[in-house]
C-alpha positions as CSV (number, residue, x, y, z in Angstrom):
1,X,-28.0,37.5,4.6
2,X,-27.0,35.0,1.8
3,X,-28.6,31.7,2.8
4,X,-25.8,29.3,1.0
5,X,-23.3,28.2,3.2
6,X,-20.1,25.9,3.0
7,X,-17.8,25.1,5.4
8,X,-14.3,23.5,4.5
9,X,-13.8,20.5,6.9
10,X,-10.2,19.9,8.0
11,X,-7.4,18.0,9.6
12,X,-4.4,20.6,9.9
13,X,-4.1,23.8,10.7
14,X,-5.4,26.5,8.3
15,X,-2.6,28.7,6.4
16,X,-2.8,31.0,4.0
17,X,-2.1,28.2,1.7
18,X,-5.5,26.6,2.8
19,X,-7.4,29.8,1.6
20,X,-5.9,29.5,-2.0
21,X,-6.2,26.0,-2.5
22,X,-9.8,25.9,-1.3
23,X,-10.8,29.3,-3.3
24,X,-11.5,30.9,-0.4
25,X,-10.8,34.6,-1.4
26,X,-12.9,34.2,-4.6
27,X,-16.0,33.0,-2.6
28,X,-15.7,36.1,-0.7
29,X,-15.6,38.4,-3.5
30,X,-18.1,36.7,-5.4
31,X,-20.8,37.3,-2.6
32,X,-22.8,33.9,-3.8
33,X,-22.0,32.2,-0.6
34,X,-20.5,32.5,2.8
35,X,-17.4,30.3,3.7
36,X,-16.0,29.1,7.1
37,X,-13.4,26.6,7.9
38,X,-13.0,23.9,10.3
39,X,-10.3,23.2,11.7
40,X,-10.2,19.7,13.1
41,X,-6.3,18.8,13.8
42,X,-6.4,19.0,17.2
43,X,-9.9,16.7,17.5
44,X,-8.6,14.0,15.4
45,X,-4.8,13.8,15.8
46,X,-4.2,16.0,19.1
47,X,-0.6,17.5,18.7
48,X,0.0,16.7,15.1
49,X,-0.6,20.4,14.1
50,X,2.3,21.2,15.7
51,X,4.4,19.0,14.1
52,X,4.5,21.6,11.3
53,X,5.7,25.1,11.7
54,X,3.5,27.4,9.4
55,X,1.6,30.0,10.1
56,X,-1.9,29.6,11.4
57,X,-4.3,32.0,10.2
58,X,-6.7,33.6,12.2
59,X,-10.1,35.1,11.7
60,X,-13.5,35.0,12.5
61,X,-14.2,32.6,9.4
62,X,-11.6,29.6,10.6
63,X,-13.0,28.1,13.7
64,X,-10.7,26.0,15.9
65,X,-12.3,22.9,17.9
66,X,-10.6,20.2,19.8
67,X,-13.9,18.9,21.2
68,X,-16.1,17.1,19.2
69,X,-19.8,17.9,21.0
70,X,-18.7,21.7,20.7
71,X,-18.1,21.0,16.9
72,X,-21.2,18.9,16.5
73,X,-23.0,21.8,18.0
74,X,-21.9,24.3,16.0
75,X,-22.7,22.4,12.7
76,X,-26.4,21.9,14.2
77,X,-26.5,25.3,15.1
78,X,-25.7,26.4,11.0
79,X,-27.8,24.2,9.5
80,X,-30.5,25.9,11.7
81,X,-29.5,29.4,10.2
82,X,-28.7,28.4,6.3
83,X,-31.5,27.3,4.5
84,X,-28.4,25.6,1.9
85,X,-25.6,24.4,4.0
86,X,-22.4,22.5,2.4
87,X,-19.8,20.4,4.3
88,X,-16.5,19.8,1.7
89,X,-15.5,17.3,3.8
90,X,-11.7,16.7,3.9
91,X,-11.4,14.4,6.7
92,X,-11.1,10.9,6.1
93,X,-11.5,7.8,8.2
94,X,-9.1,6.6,9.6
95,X,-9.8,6.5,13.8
96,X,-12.5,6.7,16.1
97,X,-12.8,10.6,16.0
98,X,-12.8,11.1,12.2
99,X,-15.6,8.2,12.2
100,X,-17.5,10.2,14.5
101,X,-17.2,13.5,12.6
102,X,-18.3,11.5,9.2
103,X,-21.0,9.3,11.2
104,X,-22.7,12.3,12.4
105,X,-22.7,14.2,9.1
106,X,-24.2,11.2,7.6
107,X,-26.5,10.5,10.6
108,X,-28.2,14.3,10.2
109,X,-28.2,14.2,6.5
110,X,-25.6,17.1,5.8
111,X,-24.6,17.5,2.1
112,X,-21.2,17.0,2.0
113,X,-18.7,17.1,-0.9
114,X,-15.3,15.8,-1.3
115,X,-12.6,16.3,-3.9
116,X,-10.9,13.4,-5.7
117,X,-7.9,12.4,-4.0
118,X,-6.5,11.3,-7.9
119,X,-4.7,14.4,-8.6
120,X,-1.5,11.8,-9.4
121,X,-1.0,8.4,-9.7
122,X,-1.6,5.9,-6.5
123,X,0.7,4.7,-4.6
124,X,0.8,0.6,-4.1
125,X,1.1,-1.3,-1.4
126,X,3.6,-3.4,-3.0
127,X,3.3,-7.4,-4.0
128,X,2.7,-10.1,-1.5
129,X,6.3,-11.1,-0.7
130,X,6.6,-7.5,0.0
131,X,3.4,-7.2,2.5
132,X,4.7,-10.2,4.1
133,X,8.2,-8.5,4.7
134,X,6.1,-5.6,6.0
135,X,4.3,-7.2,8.7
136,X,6.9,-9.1,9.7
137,X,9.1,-6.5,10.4
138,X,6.7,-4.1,11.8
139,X,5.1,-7.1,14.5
140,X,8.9,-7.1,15.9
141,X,10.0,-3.4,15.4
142,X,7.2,-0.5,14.9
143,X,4.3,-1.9,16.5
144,X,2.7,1.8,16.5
145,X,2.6,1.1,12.3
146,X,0.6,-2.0,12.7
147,X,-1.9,-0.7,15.0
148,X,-2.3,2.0,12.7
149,X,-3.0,0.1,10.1
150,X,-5.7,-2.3,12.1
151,X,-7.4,1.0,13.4
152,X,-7.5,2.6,9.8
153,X,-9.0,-1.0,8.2
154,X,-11.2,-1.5,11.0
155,X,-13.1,2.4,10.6
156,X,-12.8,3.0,7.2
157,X,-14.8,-0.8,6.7
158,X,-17.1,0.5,9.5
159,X,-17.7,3.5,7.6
160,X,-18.4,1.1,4.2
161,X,-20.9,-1.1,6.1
162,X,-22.6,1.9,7.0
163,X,-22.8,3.1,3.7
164,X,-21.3,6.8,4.6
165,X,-20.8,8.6,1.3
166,X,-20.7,12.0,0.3
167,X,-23.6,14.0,-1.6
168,X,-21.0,15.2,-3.7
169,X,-17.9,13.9,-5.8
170,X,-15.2,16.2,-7.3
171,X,-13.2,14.6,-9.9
172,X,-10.1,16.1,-11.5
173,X,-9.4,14.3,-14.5
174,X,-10.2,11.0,-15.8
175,X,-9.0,7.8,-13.3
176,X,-12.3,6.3,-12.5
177,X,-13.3,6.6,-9.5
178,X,-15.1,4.1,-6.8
179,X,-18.2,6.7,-6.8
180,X,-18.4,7.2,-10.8
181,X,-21.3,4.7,-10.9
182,X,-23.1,5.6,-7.4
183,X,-26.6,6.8,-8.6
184,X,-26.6,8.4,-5.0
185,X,-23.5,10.6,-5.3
186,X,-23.6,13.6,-8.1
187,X,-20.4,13.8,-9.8
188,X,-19.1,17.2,-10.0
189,X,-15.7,18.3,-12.5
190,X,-13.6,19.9,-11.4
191,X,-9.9,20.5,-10.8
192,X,-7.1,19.6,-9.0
193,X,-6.0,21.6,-6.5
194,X,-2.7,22.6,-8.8
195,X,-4.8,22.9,-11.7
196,X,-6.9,25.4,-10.4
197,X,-4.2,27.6,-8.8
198,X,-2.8,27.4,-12.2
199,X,-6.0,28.9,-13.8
200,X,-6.1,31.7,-10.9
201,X,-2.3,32.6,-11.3
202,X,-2.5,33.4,-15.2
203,X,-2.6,37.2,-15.1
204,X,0.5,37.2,-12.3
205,X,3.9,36.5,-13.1
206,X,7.6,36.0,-10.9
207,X,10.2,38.6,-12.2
208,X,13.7,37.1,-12.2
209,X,16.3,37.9,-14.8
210,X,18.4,35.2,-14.1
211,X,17.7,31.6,-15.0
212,X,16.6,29.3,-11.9
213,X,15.4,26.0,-11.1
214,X,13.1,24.6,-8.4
215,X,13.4,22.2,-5.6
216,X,10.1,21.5,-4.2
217,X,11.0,21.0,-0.3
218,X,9.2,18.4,1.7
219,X,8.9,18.2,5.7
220,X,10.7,14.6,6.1
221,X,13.3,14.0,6.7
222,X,15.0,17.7,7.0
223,X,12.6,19.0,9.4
224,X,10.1,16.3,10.8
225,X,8.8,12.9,10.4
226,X,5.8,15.2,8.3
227,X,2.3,13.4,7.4
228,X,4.4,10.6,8.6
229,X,4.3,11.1,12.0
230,X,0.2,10.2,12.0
231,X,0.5,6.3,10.6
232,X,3.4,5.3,12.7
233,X,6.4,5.6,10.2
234,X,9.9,4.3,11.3
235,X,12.2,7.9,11.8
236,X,14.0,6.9,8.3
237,X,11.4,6.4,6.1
238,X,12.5,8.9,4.0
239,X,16.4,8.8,4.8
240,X,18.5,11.0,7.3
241,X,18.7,14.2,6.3
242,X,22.3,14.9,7.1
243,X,22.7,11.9,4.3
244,X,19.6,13.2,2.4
245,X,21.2,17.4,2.3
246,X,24.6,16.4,1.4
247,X,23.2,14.1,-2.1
248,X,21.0,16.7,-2.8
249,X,23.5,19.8,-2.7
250,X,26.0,18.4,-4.2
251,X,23.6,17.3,-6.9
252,X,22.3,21.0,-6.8
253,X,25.9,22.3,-7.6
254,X,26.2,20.1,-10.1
255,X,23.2,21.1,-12.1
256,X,23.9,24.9,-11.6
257,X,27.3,24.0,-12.9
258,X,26.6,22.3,-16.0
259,X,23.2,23.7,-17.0
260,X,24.3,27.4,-15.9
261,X,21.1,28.3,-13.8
262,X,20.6,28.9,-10.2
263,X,18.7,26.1,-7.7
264,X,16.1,28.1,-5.7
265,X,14.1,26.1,-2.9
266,X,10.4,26.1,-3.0
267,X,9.0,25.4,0.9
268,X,6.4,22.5,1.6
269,X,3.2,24.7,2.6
270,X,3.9,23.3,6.2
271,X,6.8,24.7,6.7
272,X,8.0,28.2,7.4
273,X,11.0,29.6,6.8
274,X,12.3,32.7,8.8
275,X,15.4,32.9,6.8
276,X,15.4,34.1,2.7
277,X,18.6,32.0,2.2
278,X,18.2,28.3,3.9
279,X,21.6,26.7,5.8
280,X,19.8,23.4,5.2
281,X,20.5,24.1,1.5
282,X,23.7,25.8,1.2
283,X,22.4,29.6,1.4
284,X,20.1,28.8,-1.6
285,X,17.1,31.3,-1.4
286,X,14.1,30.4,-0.6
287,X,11.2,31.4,-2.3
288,X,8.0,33.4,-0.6
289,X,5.9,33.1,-4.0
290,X,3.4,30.6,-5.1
291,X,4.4,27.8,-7.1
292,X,1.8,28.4,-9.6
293,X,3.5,31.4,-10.6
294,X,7.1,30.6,-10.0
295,X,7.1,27.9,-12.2
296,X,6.0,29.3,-15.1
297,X,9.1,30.6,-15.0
298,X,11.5,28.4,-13.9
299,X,13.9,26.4,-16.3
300,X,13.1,22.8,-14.5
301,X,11.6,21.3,-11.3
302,X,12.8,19.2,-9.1
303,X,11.5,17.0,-6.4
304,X,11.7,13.6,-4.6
305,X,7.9,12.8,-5.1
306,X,5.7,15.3,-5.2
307,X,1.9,16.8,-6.9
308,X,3.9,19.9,-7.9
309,X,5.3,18.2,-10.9
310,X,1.9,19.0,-12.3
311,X,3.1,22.0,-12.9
312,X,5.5,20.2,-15.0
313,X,3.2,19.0,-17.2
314,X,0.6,22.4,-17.5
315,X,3.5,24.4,-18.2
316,X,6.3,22.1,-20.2
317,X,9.0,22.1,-17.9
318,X,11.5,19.4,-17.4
319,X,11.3,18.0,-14.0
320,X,13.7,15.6,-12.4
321,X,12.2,12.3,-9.9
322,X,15.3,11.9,-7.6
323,X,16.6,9.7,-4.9
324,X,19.6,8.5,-3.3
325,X,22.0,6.0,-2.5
326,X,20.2,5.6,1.3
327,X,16.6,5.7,-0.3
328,X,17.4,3.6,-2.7
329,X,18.3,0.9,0.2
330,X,15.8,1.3,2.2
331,X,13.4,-1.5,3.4
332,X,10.2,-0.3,1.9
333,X,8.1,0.2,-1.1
334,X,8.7,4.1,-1.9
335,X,11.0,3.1,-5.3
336,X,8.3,1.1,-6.8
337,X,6.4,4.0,-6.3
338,X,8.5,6.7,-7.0
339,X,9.0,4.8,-10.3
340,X,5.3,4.3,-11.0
341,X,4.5,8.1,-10.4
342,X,7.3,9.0,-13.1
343,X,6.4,7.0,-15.5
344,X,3.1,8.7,-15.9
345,X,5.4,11.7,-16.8
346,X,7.5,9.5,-19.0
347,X,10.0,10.4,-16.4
348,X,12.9,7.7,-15.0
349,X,14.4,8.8,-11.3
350,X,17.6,9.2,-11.0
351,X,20.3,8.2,-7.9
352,X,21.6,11.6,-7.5
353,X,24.9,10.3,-5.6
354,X,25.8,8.6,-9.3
355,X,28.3,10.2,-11.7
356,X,27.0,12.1,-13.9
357,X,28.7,13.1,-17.6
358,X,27.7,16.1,-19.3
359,X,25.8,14.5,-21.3
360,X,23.4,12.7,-19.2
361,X,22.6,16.0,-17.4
362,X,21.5,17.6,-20.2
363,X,19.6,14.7,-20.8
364,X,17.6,15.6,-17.7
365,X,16.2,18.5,-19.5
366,X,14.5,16.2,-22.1
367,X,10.8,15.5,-21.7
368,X,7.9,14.5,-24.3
369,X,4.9,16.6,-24.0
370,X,2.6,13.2,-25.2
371,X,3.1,12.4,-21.2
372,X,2.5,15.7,-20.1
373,X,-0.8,15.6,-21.9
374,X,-1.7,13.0,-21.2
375,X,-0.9,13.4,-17.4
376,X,-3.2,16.7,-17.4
377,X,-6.0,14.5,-18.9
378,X,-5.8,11.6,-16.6
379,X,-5.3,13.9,-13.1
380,X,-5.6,17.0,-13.3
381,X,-8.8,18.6,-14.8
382,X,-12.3,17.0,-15.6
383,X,-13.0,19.8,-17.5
384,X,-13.1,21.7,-21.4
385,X,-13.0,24.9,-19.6
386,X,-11.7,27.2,-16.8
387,X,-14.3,27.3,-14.8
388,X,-12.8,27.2,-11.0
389,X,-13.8,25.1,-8.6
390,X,-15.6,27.6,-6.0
391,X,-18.2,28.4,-9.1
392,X,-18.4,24.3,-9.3
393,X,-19.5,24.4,-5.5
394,X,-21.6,27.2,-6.3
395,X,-23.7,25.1,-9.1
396,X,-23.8,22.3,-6.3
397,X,-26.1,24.6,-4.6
398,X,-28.5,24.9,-6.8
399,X,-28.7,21.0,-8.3
């Protein structure tokens, strides 16, 4: 029996998206280590797994647990049979529960390893007239937000007090990090999750003989409140998405129109489609393939806010940062943000409810591959070459 050992530690429901982005099927053909995931969703947030509607795999390597001294257990119980035992450890603290799980890791001196979370820019908080507005209106209206945020300040300062780090740090790309100059923690390079599907997906392509582009989908607001739901967001924190659908078909139109392609949708991994053509979005098709192969071929991506503009950037596409008039008025700091994320693409959103002439929409097709560079060096890979992240975990092992 190999004696290495690493389980992926989680807080949704594992889908076949889980077992690419975690390298899951290379680890089992490499035969250098054994591989389980935990599935902790129901532990830590009990019901928000099903809040989304994809698949859940299952087999004897993804373990289920909704009680924490059964998962506790079971950890014991492997670090009893594997001589080298690794946790990637993907739950942060934020309640009592995750505490526990990271407490307890800590407490028995399991190795754990967890990826950068600097795979694109940060999001801000916003300035202090802004966090004043924010409380304000949250004491009075969405109380469930501002316990939320108490609970999540008061653990995760616990968890700094007690000094609970990882063994392990994987960085993709060059943002410092708070662990960079922890004599403790090994820094490990690595990848972003993108930027190592994009390394696996080289030698398979999408065969389409007309030209498309691609809408990356998100949960909120068409189908749920999404990630959302956990830290008490108001229902329109993200819009309506009767208002949302109607901007962003019309806009879709518009481009297929003008730029003489074809607007495909390309699902949030937490959401499954039965249907190949969506009603949401006007009968557009909806794609089954990855989006690290899809987009090599696509003509330009599109998306409110989201890490799949790296492929943007690793492949030289023209992507397109949108929002609406009803985001655009919204009470809260997602503009500032959206802004700041598409700057590091040397991108400007764009209110897709405006006029557009001809000329600014072929405009949108412009991009300056100085940003995209530069983008790939600052978030997405910490590394010279294309080694993937599972052999990364594997050298872990042996350091």
């Amino acid at each position: 029996m190999n004696d290495k050992l690493i389980i992926f530690l989680v807080g949704v429901k594992v889908r076949k998206y889980d077992l690419e982005r975690f390298d899951a099927n290379e680890i089992e053909n490499s035969k250098n280590m054994n591989f389980e995931f935990h599935e902790l969703a129901d532990l830590i947030n009990p019901g928000f797994s099903n809040v989304f509607t994809a698949d859940r795999i299952k087999n004897n390597k993804i373990k289920i647990f909704s009680n924490l001294k059964n998962w506790k257990l079971e950890i014991i119980k492997k670090k009893e049979i594997y001589n080298n035992l690794i946790v990637y450890n993907d739950i942060e603290i934020t309640n009592l529960e995750s505490f526990k799980i990271n407490y307890f890791l800590y407490k028995n001196r399991i190795k754990t390893l967890i990826a950068s979370n600097l795979d694109h820019p940060n999001y801000s908080s916003g300035g202090y007239i802004y966090k004043f507005k924010w409380l304000f209106r949250n004491l009075f209206f969405n109380n469930k937000k501002i316990r939320f945020f108490i609970k999540t300040l008061f653990f995760s300062s616990l968890g700094k007090i007690l000094k609970i780090q990882p063994t392990f740090f994987l960085k993709c790309g060059s943002v410092p990090s708070k662990y960079d100059n922890m004599n403790s923690i090994t820094i490990l390079n690595g990848h972003s999750r993108d930027y190592n599907m994009y390394i696996k997906s080289k030698k398979e392509f999408f065969t389409r003989d007309e030209k498309f582009g691609i809408y990356l989908d998100s949960a909120s607001p068409v189908y749920n409140l999404g990630d959302a739901l956990i830290a008490g967001d108001e229902k329109n924190v993200r819009g309506t998405s009767e208002k949302w659908l109607k901007s962003i078909n019309n806009f879709f139109l518009l481009l297929e129109k003008k730029l003489k392609i074809k607007i495909m949708i390309m699902p949030h991994p937490k959401i499954k489609h039965n249907d190949r053509y969506s009603k949401f979005y006007s009968g557009r098709e909806v794609l089954k393939e990855k989006l690290s192969v899809v987009a090599k071929k696509s003509e330009l991506i599109i998306a409110r806010d989201s890490t799949g503009f790296s492929y943007g950037a690793i492949y030289k596409k023209p992507i397109i940062f949108m929002n609406n008039n009803e985001l655009s008025g919204l009470k809260n700091n997602f503009i500032n943000n959206q802004k700041k994320f598409a700057k590091e693409l040397g991108k400007i959103p764009i209110n897709i409810d405006k006029d557009f002439t001809n000329e600014e929409v072929l405009e949108f097709t412009n991009f300056d591959e100085k940003y995209y560079e530069n983008y790939i060096k600052k978030y997405l890979t910490a590394r010279s070459d294309e080694k993937l992240n599972y052999q990364v975990f594997e050298d872990a092992f042996n350091l």
